[in-house]
N, C-alpha and C positions, 0 to 999 in steps of 0.2 A: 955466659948468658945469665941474667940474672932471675929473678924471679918473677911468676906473673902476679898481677894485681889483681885483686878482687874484682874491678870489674871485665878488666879479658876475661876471668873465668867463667865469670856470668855470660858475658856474651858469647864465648865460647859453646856452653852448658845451651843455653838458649837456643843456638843455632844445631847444636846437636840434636836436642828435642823433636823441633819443629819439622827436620828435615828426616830424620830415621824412627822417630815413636810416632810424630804425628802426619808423615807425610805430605807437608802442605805445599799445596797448588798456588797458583799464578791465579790472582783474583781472590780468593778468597776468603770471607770473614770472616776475622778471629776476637771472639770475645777474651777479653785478658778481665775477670773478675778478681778484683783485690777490694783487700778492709783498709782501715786506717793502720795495722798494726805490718802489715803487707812492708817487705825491703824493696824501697823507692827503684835502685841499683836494679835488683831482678825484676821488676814489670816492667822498669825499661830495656830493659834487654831483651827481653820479648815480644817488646811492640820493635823492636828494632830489626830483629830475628826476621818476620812478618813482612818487616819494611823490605827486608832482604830478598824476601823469596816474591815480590812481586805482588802478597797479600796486602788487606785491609784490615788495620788493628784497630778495634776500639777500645779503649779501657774505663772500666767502670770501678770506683772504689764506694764500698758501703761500710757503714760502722761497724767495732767490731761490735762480736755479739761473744762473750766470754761466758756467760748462762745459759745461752742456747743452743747447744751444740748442733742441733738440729735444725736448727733454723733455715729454712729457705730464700733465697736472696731478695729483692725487693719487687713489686712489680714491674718498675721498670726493667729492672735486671733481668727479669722473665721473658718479658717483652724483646729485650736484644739481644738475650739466649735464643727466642725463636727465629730470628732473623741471621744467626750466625751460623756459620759451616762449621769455624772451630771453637771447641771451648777449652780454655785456659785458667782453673780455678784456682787459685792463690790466696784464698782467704786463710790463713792458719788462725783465726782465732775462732771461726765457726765449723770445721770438722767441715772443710771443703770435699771430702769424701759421700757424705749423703746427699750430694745434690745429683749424683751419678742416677738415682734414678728419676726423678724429674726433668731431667736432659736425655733419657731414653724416654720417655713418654713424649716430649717435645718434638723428637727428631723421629718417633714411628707417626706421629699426626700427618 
């Protein structure tokens, strides 16, 4: 047997995710937030993932932001954070990590 290809392992990685960290349901909306610097391969594989389990994936891609680590994503971005059950942040060039609390603020409203 030979070896897997980068992207079974994505889609792999992807559907492991979804299904045992994020537990997603039948219906529901997954924000997949990527930059431009975002691996094309891994957002699809997780809008694919999504596709899988019977969800609705949107994906949003914004510039990156390499100065602003802290940056918060755009308002539109904001806007279909509040409308999404899941979040899926994938921007590596903005410290996809501090938007964790603006997305608990969004989701205790």
């Amino acid at each position: 047997m030979g070896k897997m290809s980068m992207a079974g392992r994505e889609t792999l990685l992807a559907h492991h995710v979804m299904k045992h960290y994020v537990g997603l349901k039948e219906g529901e909306q997954v924000l997949i937030l990527a930059d431009s610097e975002t691996d094309d391969g891994l957002v699809e594989a997780f809008a694919s993932a999504a596709y899988f389990f019977n969800a609705e994936p949107t994906i949003v891609v914004t510039p990156p932001s390499f100065r602003e680590l802290e940056k918060l994503p755009s308002k539109v971005a904001l806007k279909a954070l509040e409308a999404a059950d899941v979040y899926v942040p994938m921007t590596p060039t903005s410290g996809h990590s501090v938007h964790a609390t603006e997305v608990a603020r969004l989701k205790a409203e």
